[in-house]
N, C-alpha and C positions, 0 to 999 in steps of 0.2 A: 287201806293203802292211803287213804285220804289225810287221816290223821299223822301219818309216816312222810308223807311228803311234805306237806306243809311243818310242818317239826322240822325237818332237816331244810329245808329252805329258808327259815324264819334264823334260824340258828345260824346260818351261812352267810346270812344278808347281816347281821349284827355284830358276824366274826370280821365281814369283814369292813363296815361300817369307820368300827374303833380302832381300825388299825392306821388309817389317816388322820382320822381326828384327833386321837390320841398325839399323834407325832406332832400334827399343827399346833397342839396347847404349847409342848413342851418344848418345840424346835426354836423362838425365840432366847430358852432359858439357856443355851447351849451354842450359841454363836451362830444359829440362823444354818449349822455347816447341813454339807447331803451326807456326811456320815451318821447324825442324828437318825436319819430314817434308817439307815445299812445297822444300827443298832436297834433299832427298833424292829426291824425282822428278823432280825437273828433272836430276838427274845420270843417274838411272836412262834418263833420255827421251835425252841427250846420246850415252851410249853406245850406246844403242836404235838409234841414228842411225849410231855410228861401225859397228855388225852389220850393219845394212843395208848400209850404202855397203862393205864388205867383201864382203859376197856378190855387192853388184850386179858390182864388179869385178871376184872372181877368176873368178864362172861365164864371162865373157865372153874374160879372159885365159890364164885357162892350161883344157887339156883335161881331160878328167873322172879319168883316172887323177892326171896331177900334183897338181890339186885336191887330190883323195881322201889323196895323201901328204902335201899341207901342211898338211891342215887337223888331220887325226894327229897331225903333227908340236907345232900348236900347241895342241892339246888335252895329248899330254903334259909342254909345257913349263908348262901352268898348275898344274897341281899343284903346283907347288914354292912357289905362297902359300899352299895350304891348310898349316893351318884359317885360318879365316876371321875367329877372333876378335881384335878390334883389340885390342891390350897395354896397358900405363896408360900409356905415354910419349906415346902419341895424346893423354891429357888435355890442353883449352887452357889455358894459363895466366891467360887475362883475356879478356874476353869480347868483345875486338875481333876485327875482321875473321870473325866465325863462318860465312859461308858460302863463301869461300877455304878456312879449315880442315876443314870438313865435306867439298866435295870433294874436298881432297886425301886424306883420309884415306880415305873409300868409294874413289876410285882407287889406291891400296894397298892396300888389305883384300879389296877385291872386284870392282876395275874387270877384270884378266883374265878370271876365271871369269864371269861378270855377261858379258861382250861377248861368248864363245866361245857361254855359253848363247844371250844374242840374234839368233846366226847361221842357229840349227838350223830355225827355221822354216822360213825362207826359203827355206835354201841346201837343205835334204829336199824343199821343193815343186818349188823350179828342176830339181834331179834327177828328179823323179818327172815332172813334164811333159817330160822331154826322155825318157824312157822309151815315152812313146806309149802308156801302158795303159788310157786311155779316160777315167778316173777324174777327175774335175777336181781339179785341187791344191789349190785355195782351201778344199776340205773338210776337208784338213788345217789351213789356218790358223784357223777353226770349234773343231777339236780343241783348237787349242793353246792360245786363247780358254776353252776347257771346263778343261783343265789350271791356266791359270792363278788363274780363279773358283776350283776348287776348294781351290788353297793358299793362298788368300787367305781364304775363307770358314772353312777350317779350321786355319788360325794363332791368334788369337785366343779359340776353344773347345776344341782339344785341344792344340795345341802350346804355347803360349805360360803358360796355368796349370801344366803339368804339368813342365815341363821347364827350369832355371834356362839362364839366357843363352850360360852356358859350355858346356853340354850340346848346347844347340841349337848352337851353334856347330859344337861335333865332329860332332855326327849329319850337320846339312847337308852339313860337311867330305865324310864315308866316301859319303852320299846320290851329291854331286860325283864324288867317284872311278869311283862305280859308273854313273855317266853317260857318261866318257869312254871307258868300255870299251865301253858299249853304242853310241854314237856312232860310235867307231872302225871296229866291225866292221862299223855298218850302213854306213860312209863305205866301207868296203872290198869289201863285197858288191855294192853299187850302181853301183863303176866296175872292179868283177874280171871278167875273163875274158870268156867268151860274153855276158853281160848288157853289159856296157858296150859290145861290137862290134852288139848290136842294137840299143843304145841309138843309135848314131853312126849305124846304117842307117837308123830312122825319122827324127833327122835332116835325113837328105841326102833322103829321100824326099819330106816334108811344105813344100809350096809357104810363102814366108813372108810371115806375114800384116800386113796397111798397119800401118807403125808410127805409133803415138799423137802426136798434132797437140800441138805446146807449150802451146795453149790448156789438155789434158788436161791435161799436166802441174801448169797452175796452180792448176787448180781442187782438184784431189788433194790439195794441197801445203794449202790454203783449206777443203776440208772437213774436213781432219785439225787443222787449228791451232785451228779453234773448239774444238769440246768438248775439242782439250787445253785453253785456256786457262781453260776454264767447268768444269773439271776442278778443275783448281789453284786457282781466284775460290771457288767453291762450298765445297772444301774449307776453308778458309782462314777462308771466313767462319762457316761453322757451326761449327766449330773454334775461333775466336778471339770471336766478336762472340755467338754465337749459345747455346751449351752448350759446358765444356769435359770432355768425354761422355770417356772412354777407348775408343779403337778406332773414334768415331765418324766419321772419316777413312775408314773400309773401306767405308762405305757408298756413298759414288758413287764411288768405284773400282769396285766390285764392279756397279753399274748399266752403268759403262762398260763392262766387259770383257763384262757380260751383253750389252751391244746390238751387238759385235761379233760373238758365237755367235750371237745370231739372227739378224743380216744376211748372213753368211760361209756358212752355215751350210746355209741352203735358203731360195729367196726368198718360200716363204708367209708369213714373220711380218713382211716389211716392208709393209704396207698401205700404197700410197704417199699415197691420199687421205685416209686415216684420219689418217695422223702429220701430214701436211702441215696439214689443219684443223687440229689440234691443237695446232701450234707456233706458232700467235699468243697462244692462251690461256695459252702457257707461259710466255712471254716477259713477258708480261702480271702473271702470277700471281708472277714473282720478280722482278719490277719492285717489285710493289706489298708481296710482303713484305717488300726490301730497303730502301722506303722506310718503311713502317711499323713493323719490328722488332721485339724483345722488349716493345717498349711495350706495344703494342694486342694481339699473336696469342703466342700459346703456345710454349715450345718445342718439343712434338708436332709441335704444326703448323707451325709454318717446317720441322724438320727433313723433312716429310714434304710440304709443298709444292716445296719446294726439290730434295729428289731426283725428286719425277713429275714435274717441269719438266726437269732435267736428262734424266733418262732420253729424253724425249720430243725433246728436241734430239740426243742422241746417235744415235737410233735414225731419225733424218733423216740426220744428218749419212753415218754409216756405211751405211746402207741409199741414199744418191747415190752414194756410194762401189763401191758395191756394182753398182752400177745402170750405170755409167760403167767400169769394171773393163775394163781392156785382154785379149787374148788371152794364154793362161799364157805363153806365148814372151816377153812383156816383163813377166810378173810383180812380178822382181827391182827392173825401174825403178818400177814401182806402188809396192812397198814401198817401197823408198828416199825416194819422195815421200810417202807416210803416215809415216815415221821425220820424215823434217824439220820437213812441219805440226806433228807431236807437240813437234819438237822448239823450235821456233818457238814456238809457245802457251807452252812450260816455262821457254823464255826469257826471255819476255814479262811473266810473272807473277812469274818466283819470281829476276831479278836489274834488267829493263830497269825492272819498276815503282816496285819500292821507293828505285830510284835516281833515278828523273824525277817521283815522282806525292809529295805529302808527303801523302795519305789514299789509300782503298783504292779508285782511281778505273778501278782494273783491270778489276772487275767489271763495271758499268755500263756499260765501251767494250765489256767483252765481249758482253752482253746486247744491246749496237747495234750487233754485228756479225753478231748472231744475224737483229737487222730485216733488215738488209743482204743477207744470202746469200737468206732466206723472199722477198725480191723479186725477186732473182736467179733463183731455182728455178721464181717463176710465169709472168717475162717472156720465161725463156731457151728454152720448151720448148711455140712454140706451137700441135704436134701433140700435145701431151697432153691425155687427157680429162679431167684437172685444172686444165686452160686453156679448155679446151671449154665447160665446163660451167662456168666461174665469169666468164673474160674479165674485160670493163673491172668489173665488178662485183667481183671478186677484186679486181684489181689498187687500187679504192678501198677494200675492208676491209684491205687490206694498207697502205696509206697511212694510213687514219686508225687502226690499231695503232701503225706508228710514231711518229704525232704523240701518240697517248697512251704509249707509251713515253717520249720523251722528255719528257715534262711527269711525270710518275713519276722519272727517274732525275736530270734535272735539281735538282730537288725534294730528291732522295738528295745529291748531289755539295754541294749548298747546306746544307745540314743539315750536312754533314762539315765544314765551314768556316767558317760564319759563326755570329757572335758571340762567336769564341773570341781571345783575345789573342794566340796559338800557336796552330800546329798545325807537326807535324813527325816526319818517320818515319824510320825503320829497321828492322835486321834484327826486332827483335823485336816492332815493332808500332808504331801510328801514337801520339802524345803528344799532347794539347791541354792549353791553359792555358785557364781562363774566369776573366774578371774580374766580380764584382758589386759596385757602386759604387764610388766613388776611391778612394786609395789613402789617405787622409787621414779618410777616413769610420768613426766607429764601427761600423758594419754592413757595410761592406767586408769583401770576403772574396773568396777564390783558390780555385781547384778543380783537381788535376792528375786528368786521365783518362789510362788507357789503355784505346785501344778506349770502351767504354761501361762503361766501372769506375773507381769510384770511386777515385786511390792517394793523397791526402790532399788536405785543407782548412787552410786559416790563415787570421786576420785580417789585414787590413793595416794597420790603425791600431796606430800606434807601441805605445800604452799594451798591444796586444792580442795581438800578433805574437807572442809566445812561452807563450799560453794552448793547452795540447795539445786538439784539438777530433777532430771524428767518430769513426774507431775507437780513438782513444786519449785521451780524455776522461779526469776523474781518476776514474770510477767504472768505466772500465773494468776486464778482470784487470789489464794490463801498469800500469794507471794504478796502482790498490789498490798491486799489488807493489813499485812505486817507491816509493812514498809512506809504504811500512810501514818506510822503515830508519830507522836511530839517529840522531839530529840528530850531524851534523858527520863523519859516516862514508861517505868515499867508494865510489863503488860503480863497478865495470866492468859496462856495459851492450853488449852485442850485440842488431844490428835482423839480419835477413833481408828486403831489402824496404827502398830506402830511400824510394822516395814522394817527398810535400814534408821531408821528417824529420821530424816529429811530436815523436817520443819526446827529438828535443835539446832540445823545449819545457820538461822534467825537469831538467835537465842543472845541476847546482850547482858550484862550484869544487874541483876535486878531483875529479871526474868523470871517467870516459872513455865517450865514447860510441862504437860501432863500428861502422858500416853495411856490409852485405854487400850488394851490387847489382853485377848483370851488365848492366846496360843503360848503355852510355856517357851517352845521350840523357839521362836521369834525372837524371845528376850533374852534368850542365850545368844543367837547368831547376831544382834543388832550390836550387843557388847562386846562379843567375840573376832567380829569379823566384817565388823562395820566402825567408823568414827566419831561419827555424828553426836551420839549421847554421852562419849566419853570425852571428846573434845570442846564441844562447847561452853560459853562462856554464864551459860543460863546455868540454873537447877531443875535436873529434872526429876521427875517422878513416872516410875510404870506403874499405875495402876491395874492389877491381872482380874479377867474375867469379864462377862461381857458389859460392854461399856454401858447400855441401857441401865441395867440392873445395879451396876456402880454406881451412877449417878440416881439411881431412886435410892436409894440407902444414904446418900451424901447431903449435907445441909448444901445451900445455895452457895455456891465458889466465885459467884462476880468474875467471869471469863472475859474478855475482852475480844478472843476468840474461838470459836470453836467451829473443828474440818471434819468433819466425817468421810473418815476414807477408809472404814472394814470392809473387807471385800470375801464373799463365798464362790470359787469360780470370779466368773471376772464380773461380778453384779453385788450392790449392796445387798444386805438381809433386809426382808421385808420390815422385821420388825423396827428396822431403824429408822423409816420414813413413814412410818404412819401419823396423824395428826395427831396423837396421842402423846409420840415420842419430840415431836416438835415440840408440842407445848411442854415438854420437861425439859428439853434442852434452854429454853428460853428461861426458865426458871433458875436455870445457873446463868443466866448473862449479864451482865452492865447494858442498863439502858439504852446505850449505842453501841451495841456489843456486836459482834457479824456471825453469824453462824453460814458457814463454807459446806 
């Protein structure tokens, strides 16, 4: 058992080690955005899926010795991508297509190792119930659950300040090596000799038990896909709409992995009447603060209503799971249907939406799928004492929660959409245009958002359209700075951030003006439905893709000034402000240059 436990924890603590660090390399190369990571999981979930469907098939095709030699085999063929750190020829060049480039790059950097580790649970548990040793497997996936909280709770406090990216890279690397050997031998103990001829004997001894009705399967498949997708919604949005917190992404992860330890685990922490009450209030409660938002409640408090909601659907969702859980003999097929739902939700979220939905209407279907299944669970099960004791009286508190759900979330999806002249998404977040009066009106004026942030204002009336207004007013720094040169003396101007272009409101003959933006969307609407870059008196130039990485590829440009004003949420990327990225901006400046 010794060598089975430590195997599947070692494996789990490394699964889930790279899945932060991984993202932190590559999330400067991609605009700093929080959909870098919502890409990053859904690759993670993709291969989740291809580990599973691997075990499910080789325990059942080839015998425990042959197993044991391929699995070897491909453990030591992975080594030959370590280390794991991506090169700089990974850099994108422009900031199209980012979620095609993100996973191809995680499946070169880490898609082997990352799939060999997602096997071990599994494929140790299937071993270890075909052993016959009394022990239920499932306590091992509990473990693997406990392994991976812990490299996720301990990334962020001791790995991630202490240790530059390239470090962690190599450490993980030698971490990796030192797993395949431990792997190997346990693969090799468990189908050598005497132990694998007893293993075959309990076997052939043990009557086998009714296999799982497709019904099971569906539902497996339906309680795994919710909390993935309310997974991926929740992140996303406290992430992008809500605070742009660093690491604040680890927090319903780390809820999820928790309510999988308790329900795997031992079944005293699943209260079935406790949680089940409780999951209308929850539904409820992120109803109301996804309609309400940063307006009315706190960031505290959404981030902290929004994860006990969460928590409280996971630990339903997994604790049905739990509760509906086939004999260990079809384990394999269990997991494979928990990898899909995961895989499914990850789908759903982080390529099917932002490609059909133009706002983030992912979450709100997610949260009326949550009504859906809470009806499911009261109507499906009419010998439970949770059906007993509530009946048709349940079954109306549960109708009249959905009807107040949907008059909350409706409410949400209306609010994303109406009264905006635009609305339009992509990889990096949803765009609205608001108009306030005609186009012809002295008071008329434009508003670009992303998300619920401000990225610039214009007039529309003719006389008015090239007056710089909200953060670039002429009292502003960047306004002062402009303002201060010599009459008749051109200046080279670099933005970070092109907004509506504000700063071309500046712009005199002689001019260059230079927008850095990674967002395709941006440099449609700033031409489209903005004045600024097409009425000014300057030359401008967009430069596409992230402005870091354009300026290390660029010879020195002698700026006179340069603003950094990209915003993820309503916060720079870190990677724009580190001393690093200063001293490269300074390398494009004029002696007396200003950087804003």
């Amino acid at each position: 058992m010794l060598w089975y436990a430590c195997t599947v924890f070692t494996s789990a603590f490394l699964l889930f080690q790279v899945q932060p660090m991984i993202a932190k390399m590559i999330l400067p190369w991609f605009g700093g955005s929080a959909a870098v990571w919502t890409t990053c999981m859904l690759f993670f979930q993709l291969v989740l899926l291809g580990g599973y469907l691997y075990t499910h098939w080789t325990v059942r095709a080839l015998n425990p010795r042959r197993h044991a030699m391929v699995h070897i085999g491909l453990l030591a063929l992975s080594l030959v991508v370590l280390p794991i750190t991506p090169g700089a020829s990974w850099k994108p060049a422009s900031g199209d297509h980012p979620s095609a480039s993100i996973l191809l790059l995680l499946a070169a950097c880490v898609g082997i190792p990352y799939f060999l580790l997602s096997t071990t649970s599994p494929l140790l548990q299937a071993w270890y119930a075909r052993s016959g040793r009394g022990v239920l497997p499932y306590r091992l996936f509990a473990l693997s659950n406990l392994g991976s909280l812990l490299a996720l709770v301990t990334y962020p406090v001791l790995v991630e300040p202490m240790l530059s990216t390239r470090v962690q890279g190599a450490v993980w690397s030698i971490a990796y090596a030192g797993f395949v050997v431990l792997c190997s031998v346990t693969a090799w103990r468990t189908t050598a000799g005497k132990l694998a001829v007893e293993d075959a004997a309990v076997e052939e001894e043990e009557p086998a038990p009714p296999k799982p009705a497709f019904g099971s399967y569906v539902i497996w498949i339906v309680l795994a896909a919710i909390p993935s997708s309310l997974l991926l919604s929740v992140t996303s949005h406290l992430t992008g709409d809500v605070a742009a917190i660093p690491f604040l992404w680890i927090i319903p992860l780390t809820l999820y992995l928790l309510s999988f330890i308790l329900c795997f685990d031992t079944q005293g922490w699943y209260q079935r009447w406790l949680f089940l009450g409780l999951f209308p209030a929850s539904l409820l409660w992120m109803a109301y603060g996804l309609d309400k938002g940063t307006e009315d409640m706190s960031v505290r408090l959404l981030v902290s209503a929004f994860s006990a909601a969460f928590f409280v659907v996971c630990m339903v969702c997994h604790g049905e799971l739990v509760r509906l859980k086939p004999h260990p003999r079809y384990l394999t097929g269990f997991y494979l249907m928990l990898s899909v739902g995961g895989a499914a939700g990850g789908l759903f979220v982080g390529l099917v939406a932002p490609s059909l939905f133009i706002s983030h209407f992912e979450f709100p279907i997610a949260i009326m799928a949550c009504a859906l299944l809470l009806v499911w669970l009261v109507v499906q099960d009419p010998e439970s004492s949770y059906y007993d004791q509530w009946n048709s009286l349940g079954a109306l508190a549960v109708m009249s929660c959905t009807l107040v759900l949907c008059f909350f979330l409706g409410r949400t999806v209306r609010k994303n959409i109406h009264d905006y002249k635009i609305v339009t998404r992509n990889f990096y977040g949803v765009l609205r245009v608001r108009e306030v009066g005609n186009i012809g009106e002295w008071e008329g004026y434009r508003t670009l958002l992303n998300g619920s942030i401000n990225h610039g204002e214009e007039w529309t009336h003719p006389n008015r359209r090239l007056d710089p207004v909200s953060y670039y007013c002429p009292q502003s720094g960047v306004g002062r700075a402009i303002r201060k040169r010599k009459p008749g003396s051109p200046q080279r101007i670099a933005v970070f951030g092109l907004g509506a272009g504000s700063v071309a409101g500046y712009g005199r003959p002689g001019d260059l003006v230079r927008f850095y933006e990674i967002n395709p969307l941006v440099a449609e609407l700033s031409k489209s439905e903005f004045f600024y870059t097409s009425e000014t008196k300057a030359q401008v130039e967009i430069a596409m893709g992230d402005a870091r990485l354009s300026l290390e590829r660029q010879e020195p440009q002698n700026y006179d000034i340069l603003a950094v004003d990209c915003f993820s949420g309503d916060s720079i990327p870190v990677h724009l402000l580190t001393v690093e990225a200063v001293q490269l901006y300074f390398k494009h400046m004029k002696p007396d240059g200003v950087v804003a």
